[in-house]
C-alpha positions in Angstrom: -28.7 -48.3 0.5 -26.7 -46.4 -1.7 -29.4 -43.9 -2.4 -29.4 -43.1 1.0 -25.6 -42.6 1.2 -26.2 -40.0 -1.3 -28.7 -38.3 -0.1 -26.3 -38.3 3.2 -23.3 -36.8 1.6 -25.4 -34.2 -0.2 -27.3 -33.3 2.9 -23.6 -32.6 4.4 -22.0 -31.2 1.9 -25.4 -29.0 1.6 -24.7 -27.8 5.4 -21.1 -27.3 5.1 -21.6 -25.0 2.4 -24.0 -23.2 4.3 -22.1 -22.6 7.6 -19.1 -22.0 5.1 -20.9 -18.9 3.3 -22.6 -17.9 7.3 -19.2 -17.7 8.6 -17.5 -15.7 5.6 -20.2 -13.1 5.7 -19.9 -12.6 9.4 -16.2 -12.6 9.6 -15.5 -10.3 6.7 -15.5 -6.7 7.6 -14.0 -4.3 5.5 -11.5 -1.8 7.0 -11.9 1.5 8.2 -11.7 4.2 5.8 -9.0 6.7 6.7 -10.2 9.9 7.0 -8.4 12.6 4.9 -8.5 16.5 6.5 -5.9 18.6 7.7 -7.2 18.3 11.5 -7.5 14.2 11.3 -4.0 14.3 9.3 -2.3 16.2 11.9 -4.2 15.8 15.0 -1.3 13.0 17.0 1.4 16.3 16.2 0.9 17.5 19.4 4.6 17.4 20.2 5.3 20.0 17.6 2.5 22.3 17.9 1.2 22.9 14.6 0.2 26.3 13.9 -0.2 26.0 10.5 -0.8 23.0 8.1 0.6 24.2 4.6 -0.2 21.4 2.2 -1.1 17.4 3.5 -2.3 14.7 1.5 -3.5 11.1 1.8 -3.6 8.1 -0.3 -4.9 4.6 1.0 -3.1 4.4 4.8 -0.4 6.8 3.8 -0.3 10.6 4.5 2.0 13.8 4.6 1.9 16.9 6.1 3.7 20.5 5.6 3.2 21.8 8.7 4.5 25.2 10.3 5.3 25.2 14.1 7.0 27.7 16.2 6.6 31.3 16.1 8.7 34.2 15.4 12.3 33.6 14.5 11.7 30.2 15.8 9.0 29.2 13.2 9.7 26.6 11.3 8.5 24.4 8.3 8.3 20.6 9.0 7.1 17.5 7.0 6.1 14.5 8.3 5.6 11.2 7.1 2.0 9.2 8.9 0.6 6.1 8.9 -2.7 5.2 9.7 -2.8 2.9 12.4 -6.6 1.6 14.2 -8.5 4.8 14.2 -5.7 7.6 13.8 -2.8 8.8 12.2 0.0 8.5 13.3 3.9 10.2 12.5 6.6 7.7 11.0 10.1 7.8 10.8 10.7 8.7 6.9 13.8 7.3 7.2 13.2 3.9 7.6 9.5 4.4 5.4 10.8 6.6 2.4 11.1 3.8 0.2 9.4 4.0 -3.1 8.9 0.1 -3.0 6.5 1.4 0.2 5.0 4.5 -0.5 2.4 5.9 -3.0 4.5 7.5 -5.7 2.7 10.9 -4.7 3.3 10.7 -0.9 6.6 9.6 -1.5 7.2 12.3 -4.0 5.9 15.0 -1.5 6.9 13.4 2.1 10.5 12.4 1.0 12.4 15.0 -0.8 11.4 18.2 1.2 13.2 19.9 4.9 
């Protein structure tokens, strides 16, 4: 009798482990990769009408861009602050995300202290 509780708690313990490992290995899947170019960086800055991208740069799901919008004597240097979010990029409000507790030191460096 008690060889056959054994064998009963091994065989469960057996199948828990399995459908334990199964459902870990389907579950899991690792994030999307945010892509790092000047068009994907600044492609949601349709409101300002880039015209120019000066410098951007991205690390993990934080980027910055120097981007020049406007022509003329209305032309105008402007950095923002994005985040990516889903499958884009998208502008935040660097004043409530400059905060060197949040940011890469290098995006914070370069999104924070300039216009």
């Amino acid at each position: 009798m008690t060889a056959l509780r054994w064998a009963c708690a091994l065989a469960t313990l057996a199948a828990l482990l399995l459908v334990g490992v199964h459902s870990s290995a389907v579950s899991a899947r690792p994030p999307v990769a945010a892509p790092c170019s000047a068009s994907a960086v600044t492609g949601q800055l349709t409101d300002l009408a880039p015209n120019g991208v000066v410098a951007y740069g991205c690390e993990g799901h934080w980027a910055y861009a120097w981007v020049v919008a406007g022509s003329g004597a209305a032309r105008v240097a402007v950095t923002e602050l994005l985040s990516f979010e889903g499958h884009v990029w998208r502008p935040v409000s660097r004043q409530q995300s400059c905060s060197p507790a949040t940011l890469p030191a290098e995006i914070y460096r370069r999104a924070c202290f300039s216009n």
